[in-house]
N, C-alpha and C positions, 0 to 999 in steps of 0.2 A: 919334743915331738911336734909335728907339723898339722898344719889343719886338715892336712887329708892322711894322717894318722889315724886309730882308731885302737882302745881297747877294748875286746870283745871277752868278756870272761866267761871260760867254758868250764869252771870249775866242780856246778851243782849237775852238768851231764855226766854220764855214765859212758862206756864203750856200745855201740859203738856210734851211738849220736855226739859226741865230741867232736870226732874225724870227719863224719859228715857237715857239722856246721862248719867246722873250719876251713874242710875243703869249697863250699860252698860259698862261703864269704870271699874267698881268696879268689875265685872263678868271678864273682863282681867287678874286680880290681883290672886297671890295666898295667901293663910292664912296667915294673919301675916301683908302681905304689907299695905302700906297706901298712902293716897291720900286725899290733900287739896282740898278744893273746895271752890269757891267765889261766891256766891251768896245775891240778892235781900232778905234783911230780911222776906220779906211774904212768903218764897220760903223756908226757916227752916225746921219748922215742917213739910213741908210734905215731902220736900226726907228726915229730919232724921228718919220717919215714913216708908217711904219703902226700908229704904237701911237696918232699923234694921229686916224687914221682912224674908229680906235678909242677915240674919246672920251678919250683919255689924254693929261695934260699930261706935257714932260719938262723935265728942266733937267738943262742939265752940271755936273758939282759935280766933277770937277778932270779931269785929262791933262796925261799925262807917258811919258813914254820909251813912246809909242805908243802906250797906251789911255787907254782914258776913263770915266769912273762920271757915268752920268746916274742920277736920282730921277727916276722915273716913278709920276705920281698919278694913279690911275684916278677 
């Protein structure tokens, strides 16, 4: 990971303040940049569902004992 990386762990948010920080954080970013995120596996599909709305790519980059760190590229 690069210095203009970032992990932001949305794990202790609920629905539907999760989506909103991560949408919000990514709306910071300019094209290109990226940012990790930790998240509750039931909490996946739906920000990688509104961040792609959001012109943002994501990829899972591991999960275990029930979360998950996706890279999201704005």
């Amino acid at each position: 990971m690069t210095e203009n990386e970032q992990v932001v762990d949305l794990t202790l948010l609920g629905c539907p303040m999760h989506t909103i920080k991560a949408r919000e954080t990514m709306q910071h970013r300019s094209s290109g940049q990226k940012v990790r995120f930790r998240l509750n596996d039931d909490a996946v599909t739906t920000i990688c569902k509104n961040l792609a709305a959001d012109n943002c790519q994501s990829t899972v980059i591991s999960s275990e004992a029930g979360t998950t760190i996706i890279e999201v590229t704005k």
